[in-house]
C-alpha positions as CSV (number, residue, x, y, z in Angstrom):
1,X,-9.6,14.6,11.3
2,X,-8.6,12.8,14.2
3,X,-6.3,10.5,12.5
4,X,-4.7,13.2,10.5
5,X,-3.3,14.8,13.7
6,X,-2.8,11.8,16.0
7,X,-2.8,9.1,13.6
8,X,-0.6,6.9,16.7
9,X,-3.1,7.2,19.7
10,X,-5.7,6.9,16.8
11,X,-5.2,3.8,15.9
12,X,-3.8,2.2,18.7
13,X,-6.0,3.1,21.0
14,X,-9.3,1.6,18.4
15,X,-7.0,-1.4,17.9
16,X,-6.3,-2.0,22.1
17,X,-10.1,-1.7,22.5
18,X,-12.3,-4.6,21.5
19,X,-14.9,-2.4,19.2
20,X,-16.7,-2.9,15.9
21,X,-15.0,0.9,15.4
22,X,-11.5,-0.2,14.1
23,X,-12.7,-1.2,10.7
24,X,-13.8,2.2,10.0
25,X,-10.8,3.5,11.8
26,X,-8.6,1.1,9.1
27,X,-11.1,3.2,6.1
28,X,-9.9,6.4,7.5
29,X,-6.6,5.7,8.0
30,X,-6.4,4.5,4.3
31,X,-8.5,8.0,3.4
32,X,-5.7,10.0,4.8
33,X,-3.0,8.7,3.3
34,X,-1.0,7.1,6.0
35,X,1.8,4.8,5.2
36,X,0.8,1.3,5.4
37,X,3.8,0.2,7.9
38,X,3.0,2.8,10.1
39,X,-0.7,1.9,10.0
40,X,0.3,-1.9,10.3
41,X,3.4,-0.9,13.7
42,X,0.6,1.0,15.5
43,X,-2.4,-2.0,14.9
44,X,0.1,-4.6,15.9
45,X,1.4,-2.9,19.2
46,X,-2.3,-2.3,20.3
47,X,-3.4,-5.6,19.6
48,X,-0.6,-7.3,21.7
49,X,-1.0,-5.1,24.5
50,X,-4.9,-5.9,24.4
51,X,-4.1,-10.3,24.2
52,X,-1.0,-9.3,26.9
53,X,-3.9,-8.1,29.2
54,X,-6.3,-10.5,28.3
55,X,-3.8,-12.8,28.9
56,X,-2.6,-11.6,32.3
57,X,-6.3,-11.1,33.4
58,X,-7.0,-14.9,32.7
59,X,-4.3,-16.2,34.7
60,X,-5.0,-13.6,37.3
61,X,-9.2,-15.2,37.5
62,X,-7.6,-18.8,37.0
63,X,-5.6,-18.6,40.0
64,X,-8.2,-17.4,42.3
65,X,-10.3,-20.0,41.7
């Protein structure tokens, strides 16, 4: 249900967060229907923001040390 209504947040926020939860957020996506490019836009824009932080974080610890 929650996809159907906010299929965005969603699945970019299950994306951004490193969880065993996004495969069965990618089944229930595919359950209800919602277009593959969208699906695909919202994944990749979670994931880069997640490797942009990890990123930054690293180089943040890195430096202090």
């Amino acid at each position: 249900e929650m996809i159907r209504k906010n299929d965005f947040w969603a699945i970019f926020v299950l994306s951004f967060l490193p969880n065993p939860l996004f495969d069965v957020a990618g089944r229930a996506a595919g359950a209800s229907r919602v277009h593959w490019a969208r699906f695909l836009a919202f994944c990749a824009l979670g994931r880069v923001l997640r490797f942009i932080l990890f990123g930054y974080a690293g180089s943040v610890i890195l430096n202090g040390i």
